[in-house]
N, C-alpha and C positions, 0 to 999 in steps of 0.2 A: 303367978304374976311376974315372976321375975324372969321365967323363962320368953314370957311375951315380951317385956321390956329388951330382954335381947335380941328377940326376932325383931322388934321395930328399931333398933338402933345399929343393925345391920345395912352396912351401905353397900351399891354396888349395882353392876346390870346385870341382867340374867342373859345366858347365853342366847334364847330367840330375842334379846334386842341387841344385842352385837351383833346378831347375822343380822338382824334386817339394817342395821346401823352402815353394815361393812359394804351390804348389795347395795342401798342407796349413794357412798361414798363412791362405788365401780361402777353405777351407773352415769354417775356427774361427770368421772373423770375421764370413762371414755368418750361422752358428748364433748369435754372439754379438748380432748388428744384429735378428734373426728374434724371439732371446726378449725384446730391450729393447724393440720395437714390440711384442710381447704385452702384456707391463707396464705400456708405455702406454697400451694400449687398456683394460686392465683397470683400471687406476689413475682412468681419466677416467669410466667405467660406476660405480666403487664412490664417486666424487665426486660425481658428478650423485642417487645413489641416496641417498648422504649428504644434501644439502642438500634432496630431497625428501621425505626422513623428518625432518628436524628442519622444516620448513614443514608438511606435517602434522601433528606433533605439535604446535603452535603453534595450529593449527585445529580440534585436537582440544581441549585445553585451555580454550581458546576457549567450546566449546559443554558439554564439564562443567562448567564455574564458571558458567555458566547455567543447568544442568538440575541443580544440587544445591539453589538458590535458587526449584528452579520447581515449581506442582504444576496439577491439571488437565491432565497430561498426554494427549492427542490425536492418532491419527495417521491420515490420510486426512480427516480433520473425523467419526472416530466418537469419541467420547468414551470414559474409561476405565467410566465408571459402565455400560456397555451390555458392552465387550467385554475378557476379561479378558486374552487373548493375542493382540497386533495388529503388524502386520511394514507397513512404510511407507518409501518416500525421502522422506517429511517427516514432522516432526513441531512438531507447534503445541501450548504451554503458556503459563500465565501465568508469567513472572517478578517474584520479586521484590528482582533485583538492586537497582532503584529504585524507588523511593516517587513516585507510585501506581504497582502493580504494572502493566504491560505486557502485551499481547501478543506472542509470540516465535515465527516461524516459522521452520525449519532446513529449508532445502530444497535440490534439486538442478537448477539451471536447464541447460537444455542449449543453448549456443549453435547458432546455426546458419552462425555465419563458423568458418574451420577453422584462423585463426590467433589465435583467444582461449581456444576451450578451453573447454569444461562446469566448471563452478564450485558450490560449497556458497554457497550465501545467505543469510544473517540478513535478516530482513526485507524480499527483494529486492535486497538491497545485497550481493558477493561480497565472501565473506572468505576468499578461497584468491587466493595470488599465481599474476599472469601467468604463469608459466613452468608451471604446471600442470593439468593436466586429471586431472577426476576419471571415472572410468570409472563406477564404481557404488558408492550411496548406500545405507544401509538402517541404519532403526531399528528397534528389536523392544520394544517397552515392556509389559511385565506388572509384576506386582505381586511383593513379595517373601513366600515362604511359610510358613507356621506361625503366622501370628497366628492371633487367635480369626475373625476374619474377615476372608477375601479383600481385599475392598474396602478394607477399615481400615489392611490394609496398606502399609508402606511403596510409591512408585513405583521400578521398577526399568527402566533404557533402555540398553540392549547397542547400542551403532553399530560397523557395521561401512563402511570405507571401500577404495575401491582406485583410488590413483591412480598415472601416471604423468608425466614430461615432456610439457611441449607439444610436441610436432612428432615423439614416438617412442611406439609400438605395441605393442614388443617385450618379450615374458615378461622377460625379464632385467633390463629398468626395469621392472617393475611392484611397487607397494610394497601394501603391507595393512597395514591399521590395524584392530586392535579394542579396544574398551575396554568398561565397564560402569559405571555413574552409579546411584549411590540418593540420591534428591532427599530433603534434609534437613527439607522441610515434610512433616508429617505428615497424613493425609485428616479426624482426628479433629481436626486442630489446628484446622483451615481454618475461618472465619467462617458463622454460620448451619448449622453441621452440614450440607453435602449429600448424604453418604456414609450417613448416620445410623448414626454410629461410638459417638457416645455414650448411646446408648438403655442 
């Protein structure tokens, strides 16, 4: 009897429930290590796609406060007075953000080094930062409809943009940008009638 009493007053685990204790503890904790490198990885994708949309927007911004002030809108070097619906990666108008009014070309230069990256251009000069590449450019500039006459009417310029990071390819960075711009100079306003808006 007493020897029983000491077998039942014996505390403790026996070795096969430590290992099964220690395999179920290794199993939770690399689910738990598996979903925290998920998070990471997703966390760093929704950063990088972060700071690419707000630098795009930045470039986009950029070229509406340009195209509200501009008319003579242009794209390929056809003029709007010839074509009324025209799709381009450039587009060339007067500004008249300054006095005297400008030429303004918005283009899409394509590097040919594969650590700079295809860039949007104001005049030649890029206005999209380093860290990005623009895949594809496109303006569509028509006129806005219901006035008494096409021509007469407002300029209307739809860009469509898609860029990603420099150095990554993959659909999941890839950002789109669209917006729509009606230039605040009217064709009737514009010096010497060339639309002949006011007949």
């Amino acid at each position: 009897m007493t020897q029983l009493t000491r077998i039942k007053k014996r505390e403790g685990f026996t070795i096969i429930e430590l290992l099964v204790a220690m395999s179920l503890f290794i199993t939770f904790l690399s689910i738990a290590i598996g979903s925290f490198g998920n998070i990471l990885r997703m966390q760093r994708v929704l950063s990088k796609k972060i700071m690419l949309t707000s630098s795009l927007g930045i470039v986009t911004e950029q070229i509406e406060r340009e195209i509200r002030t501009g008319f003579d809108f242009s794209v390929s070097g056809v003029p709007m007075m010839d074509v009324k619906l025209n799709t381009s990666d450039s587009l060339t108008f007067q500004s008249l953000a300054q006095y005297p009014p400008e030429t303004v070309t918005f283009a899409k230069s394509v590097s040919a080094n594969p650590n700079i990256g295809d860039a949007i251009t104001r005049n030649g000069v890029s206005i999209t930062p380093s860290t990005m590449k623009i895949k594809t450019l496109s303006f569509v500039v028509s006129e806005v409809k219901g006035a008494t006459s096409l021509l007469c009417s407002p300029w209307k310029i739809t860009i469509f943009i898609t860029a990603v990071p420099l150095g990554s390819d993959t659909p999941q960075d890839t950002v789109y940008a669209q917006t729509t711009v009606i230039s605040r100079v009217l064709p009737q306003d514009m010096r010497n009638d060339p639309y002949n808006c006011k007949m």
